[in-house]
DSSP file (Angstrom, degrees, kcal/mol; ACC not computed):
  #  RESIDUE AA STRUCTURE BP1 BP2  ACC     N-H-->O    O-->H-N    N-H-->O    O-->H-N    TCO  KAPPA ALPHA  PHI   PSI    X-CA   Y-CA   Z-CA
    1    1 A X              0   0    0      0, 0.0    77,-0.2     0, 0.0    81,-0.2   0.000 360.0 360.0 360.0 151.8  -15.4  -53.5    8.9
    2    2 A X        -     0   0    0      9,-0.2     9,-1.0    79,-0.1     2,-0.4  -0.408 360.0-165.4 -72.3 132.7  -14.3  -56.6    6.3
    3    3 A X  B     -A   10   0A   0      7,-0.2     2,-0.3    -2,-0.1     7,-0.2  -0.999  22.7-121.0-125.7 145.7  -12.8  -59.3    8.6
    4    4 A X        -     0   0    0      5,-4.0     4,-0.3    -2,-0.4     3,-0.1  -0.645  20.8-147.2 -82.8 164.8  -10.9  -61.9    6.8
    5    5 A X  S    S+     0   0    0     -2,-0.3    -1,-0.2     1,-0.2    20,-0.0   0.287  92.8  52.1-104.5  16.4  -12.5  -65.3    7.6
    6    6 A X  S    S+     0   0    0      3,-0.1    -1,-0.2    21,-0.0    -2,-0.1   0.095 128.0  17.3 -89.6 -11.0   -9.8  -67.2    7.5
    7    7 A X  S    S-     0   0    0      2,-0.1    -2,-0.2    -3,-0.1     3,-0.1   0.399  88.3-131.9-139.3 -35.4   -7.8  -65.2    9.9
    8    8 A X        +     0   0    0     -4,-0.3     2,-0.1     1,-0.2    -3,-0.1   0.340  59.3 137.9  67.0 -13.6  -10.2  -62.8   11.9
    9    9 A X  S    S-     0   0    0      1,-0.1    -5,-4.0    -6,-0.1    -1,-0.2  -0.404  72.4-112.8  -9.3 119.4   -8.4  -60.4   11.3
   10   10 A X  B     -A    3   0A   0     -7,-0.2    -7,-0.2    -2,-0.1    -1,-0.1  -0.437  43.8-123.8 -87.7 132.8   -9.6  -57.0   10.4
   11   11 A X        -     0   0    0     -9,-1.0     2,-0.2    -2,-0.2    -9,-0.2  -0.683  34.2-158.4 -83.3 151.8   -8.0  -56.7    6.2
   12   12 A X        -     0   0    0     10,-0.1    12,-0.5    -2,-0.1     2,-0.4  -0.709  23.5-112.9-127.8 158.0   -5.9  -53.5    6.3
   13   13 A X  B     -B   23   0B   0     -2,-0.2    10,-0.2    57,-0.1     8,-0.1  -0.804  44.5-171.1-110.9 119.1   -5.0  -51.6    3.4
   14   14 A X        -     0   0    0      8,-3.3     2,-0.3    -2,-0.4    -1,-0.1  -0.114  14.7-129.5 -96.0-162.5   -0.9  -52.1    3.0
   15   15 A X        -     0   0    0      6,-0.2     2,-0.4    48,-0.0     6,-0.3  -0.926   8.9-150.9-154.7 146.0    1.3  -50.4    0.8
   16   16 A X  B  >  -E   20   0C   0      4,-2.7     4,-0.8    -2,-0.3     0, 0.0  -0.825  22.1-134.0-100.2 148.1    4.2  -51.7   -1.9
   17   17 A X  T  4 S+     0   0    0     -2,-0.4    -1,-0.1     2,-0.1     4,-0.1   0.585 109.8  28.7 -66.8  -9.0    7.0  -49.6   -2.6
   18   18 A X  T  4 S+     0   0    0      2,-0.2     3,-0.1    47,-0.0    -1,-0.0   0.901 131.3  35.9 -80.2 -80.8    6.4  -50.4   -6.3
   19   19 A X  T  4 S-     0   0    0      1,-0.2    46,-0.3    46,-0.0     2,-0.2   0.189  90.6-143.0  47.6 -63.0    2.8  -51.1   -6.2
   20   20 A X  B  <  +E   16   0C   0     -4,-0.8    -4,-2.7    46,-0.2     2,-0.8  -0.502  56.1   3.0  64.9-149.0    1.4  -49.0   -4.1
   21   21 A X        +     0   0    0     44,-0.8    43,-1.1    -6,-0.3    -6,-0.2  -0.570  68.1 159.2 -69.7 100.2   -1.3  -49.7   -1.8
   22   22 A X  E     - C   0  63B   0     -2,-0.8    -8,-3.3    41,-0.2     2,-0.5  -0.565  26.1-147.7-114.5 172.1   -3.0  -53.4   -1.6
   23   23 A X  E     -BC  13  62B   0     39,-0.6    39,-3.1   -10,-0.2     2,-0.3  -0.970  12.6-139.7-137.8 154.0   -4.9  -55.5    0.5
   24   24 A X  E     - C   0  61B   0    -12,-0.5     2,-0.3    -2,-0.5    37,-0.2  -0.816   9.4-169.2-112.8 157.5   -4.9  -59.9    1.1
   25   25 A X  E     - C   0  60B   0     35,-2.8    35,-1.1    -2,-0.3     6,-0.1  -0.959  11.3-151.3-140.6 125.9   -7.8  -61.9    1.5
   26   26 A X  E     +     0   0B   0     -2,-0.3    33,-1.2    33,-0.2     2,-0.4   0.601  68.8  30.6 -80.2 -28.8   -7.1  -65.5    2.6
   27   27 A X  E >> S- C   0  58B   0     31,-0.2     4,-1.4     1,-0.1     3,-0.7  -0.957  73.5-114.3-148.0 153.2  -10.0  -67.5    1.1
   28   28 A X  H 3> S+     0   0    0     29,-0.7     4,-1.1    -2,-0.4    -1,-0.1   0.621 113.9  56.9 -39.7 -17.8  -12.5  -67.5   -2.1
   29   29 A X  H 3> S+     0   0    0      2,-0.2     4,-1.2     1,-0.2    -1,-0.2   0.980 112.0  43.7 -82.9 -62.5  -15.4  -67.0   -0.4
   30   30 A X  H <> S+     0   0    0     -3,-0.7     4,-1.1     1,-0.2     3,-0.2   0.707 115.0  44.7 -39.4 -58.3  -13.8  -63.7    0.9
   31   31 A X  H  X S+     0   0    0     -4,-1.4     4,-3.4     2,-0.2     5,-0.4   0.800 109.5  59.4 -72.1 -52.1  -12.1  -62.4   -2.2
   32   32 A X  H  X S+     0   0    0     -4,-1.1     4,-1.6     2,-0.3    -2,-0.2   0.860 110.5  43.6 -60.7 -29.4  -15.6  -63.3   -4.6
   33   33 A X  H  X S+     0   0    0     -4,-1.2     4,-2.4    -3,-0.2    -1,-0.3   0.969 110.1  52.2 -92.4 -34.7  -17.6  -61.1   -2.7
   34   34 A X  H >< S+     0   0    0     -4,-1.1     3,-0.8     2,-0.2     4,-0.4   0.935 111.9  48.3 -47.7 -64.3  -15.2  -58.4   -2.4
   35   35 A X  H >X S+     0   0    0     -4,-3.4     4,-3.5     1,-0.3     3,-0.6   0.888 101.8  57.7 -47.8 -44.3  -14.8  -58.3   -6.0
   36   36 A X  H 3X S+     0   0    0     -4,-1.6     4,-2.2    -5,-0.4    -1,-0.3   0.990 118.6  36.8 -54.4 -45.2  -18.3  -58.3   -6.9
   37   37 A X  H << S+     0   0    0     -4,-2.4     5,-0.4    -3,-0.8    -1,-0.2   0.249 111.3  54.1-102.2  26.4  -18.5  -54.9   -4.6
   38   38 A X  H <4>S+     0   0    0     -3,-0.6     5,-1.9    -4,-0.4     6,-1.5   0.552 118.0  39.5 -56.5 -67.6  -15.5  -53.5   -5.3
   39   39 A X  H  <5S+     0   0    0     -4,-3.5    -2,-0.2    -5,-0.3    -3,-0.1   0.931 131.4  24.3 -41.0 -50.6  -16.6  -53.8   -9.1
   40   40 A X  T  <5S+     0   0    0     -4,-2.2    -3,-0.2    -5,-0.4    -1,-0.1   0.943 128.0  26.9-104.7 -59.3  -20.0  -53.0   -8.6
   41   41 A X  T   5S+     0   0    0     -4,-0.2    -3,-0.1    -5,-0.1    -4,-0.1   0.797 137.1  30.9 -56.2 -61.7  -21.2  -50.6   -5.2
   42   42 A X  T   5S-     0   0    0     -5,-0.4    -3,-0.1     2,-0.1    -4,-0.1   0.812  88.0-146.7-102.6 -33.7  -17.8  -49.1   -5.2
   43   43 A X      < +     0   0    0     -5,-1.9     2,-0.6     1,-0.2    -4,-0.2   0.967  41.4 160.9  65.4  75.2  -16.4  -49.0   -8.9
   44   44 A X        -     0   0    0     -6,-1.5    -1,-0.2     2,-0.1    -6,-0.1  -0.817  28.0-147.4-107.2  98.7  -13.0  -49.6   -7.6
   45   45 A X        +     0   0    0     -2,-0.6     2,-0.3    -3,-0.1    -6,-0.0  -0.454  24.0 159.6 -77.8 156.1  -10.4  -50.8   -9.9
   46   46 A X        -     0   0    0     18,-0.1     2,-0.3   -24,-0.0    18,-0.2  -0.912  42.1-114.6 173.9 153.4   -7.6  -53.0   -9.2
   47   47 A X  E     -D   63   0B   0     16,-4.3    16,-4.0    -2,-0.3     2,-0.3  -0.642  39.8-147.3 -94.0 119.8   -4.9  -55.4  -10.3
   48   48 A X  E     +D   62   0B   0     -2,-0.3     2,-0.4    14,-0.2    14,-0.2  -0.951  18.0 177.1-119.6 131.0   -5.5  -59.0   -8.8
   49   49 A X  E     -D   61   0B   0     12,-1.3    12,-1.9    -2,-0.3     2,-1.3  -0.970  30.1-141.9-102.0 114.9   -3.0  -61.7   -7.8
   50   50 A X        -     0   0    0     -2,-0.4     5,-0.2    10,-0.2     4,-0.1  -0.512  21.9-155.1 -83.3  86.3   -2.8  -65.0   -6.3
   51   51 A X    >   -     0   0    0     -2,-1.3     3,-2.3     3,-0.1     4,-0.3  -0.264  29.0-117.6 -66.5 131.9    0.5  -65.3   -3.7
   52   52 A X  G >  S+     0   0    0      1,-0.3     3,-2.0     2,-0.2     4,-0.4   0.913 116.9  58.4 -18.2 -74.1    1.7  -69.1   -3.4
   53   53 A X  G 3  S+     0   0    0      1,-0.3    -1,-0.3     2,-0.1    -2,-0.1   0.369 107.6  47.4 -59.5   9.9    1.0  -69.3    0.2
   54   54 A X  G X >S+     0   0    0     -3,-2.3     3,-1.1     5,-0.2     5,-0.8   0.439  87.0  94.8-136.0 -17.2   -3.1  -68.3   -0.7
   55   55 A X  G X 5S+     0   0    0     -3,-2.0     3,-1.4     1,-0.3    -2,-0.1   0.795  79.6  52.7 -66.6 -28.4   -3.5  -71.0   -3.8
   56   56 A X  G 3 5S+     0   0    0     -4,-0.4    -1,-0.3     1,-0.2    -2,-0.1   0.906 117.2  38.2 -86.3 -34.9   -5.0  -73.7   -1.8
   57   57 A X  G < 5S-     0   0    0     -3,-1.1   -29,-0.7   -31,-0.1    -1,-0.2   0.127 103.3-117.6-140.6  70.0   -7.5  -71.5   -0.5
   58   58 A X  E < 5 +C   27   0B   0     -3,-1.4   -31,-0.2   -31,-0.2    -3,-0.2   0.450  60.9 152.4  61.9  -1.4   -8.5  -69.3   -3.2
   59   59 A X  E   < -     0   0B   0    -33,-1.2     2,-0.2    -5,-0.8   -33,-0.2  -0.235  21.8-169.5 -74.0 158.4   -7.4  -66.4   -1.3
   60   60 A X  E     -C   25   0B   0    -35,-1.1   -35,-2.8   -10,-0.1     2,-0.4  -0.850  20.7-131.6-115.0 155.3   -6.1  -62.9   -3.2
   61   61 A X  E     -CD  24  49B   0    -12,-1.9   -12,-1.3    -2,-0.2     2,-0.6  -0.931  13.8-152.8-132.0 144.0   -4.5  -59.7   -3.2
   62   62 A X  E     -CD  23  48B   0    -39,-3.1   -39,-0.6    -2,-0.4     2,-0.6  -0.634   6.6-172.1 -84.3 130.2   -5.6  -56.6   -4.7
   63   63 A X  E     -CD  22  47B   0    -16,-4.0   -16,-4.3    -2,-0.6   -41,-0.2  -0.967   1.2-174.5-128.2 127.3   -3.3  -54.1   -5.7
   64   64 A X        -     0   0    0    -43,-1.1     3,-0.4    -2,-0.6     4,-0.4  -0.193  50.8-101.9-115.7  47.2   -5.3  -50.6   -6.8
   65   65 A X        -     0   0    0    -46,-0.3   -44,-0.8     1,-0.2     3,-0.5   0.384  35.3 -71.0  73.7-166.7   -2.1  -48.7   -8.0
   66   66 A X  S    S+     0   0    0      1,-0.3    -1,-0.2   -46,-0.2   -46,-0.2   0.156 128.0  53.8 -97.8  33.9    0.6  -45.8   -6.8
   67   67 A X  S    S+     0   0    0     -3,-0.4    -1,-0.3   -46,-0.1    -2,-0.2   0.384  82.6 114.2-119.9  -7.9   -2.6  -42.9   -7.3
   68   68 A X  S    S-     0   0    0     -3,-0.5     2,-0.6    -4,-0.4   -47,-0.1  -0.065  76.7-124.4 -60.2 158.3   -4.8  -44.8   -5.3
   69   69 A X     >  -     0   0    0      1,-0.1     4,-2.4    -5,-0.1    -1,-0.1  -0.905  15.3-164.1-112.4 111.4   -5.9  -43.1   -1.8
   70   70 A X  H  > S+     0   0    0     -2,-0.6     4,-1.3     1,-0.2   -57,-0.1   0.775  82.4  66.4 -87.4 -12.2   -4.8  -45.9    0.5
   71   71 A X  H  > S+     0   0    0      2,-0.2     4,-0.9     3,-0.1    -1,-0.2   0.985 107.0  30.7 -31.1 -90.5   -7.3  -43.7    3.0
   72   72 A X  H >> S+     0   0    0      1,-0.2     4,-2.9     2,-0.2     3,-0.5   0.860 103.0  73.1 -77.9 -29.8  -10.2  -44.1    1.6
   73   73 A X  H 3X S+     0   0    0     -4,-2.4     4,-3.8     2,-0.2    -1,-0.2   0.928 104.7  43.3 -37.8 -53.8   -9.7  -47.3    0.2
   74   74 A X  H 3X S+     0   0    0     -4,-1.3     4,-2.8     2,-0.3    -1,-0.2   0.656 108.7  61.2 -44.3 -32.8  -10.0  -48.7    4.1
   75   75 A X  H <X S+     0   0    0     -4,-0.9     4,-0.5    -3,-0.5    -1,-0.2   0.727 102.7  43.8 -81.8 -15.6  -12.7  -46.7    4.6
   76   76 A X  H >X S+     0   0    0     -4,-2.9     4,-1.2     2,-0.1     3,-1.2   0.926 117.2  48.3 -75.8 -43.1  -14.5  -48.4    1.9
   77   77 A X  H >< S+     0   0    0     -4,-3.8     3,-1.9    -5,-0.3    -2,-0.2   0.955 111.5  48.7 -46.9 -56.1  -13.2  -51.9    3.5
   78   78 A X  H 3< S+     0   0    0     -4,-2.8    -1,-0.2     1,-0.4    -2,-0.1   0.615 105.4  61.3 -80.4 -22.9  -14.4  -50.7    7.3
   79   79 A X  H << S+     0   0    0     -3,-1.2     2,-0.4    -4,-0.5    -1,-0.4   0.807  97.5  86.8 -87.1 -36.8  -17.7  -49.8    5.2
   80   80 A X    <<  +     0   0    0     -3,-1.9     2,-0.6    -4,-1.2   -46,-0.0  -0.512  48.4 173.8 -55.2 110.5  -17.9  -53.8    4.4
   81   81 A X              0   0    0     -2,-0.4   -79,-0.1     1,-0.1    -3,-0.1  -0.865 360.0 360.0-141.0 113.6  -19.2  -55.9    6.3
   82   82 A X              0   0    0     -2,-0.6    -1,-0.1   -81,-0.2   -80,-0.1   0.556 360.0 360.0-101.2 360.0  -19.4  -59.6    5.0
């Protein structure tokens, strides 16, 4: 399963009421790889943001929209293992 490495913490797949379902990642290192296999392994798409409180160390969140299967999305994180 993806643990962030900033945190230890196993990333969970959240949900906005606007949004939908997103996940945070606390630092670049963490976020770069994800993207590359999100992009690439998984062919995931998703809308990326950088929250205030993450600038300093490169962390993101992904937000993959309100059709997204916030389900399998986790099961693709839990399938990660950095």
């Amino acid at each position: 399963m993806m643990i962030d490495s900033k945190t230890g913490e196993r990333i969970v797949v959240l949900i906005n009421d606007e949004s939908g379902p997103y996940i945070r990642v606390s630092t670049w290192i963490d976020a770069d790889e994800l993207e590359d296999l999100l992009s690439g392994k998984y062919d995931v798409l998703y809308e990326m943001k950088t929250p205030e409180e993450f600038k300093a160390d490169g962390g993101k969140e992904y937000y993959f929209g309100n059709a997204a299967d916030p389900d399998k999305l986790q099961k693709i994180l839990d399938d990660i293992h950095l």
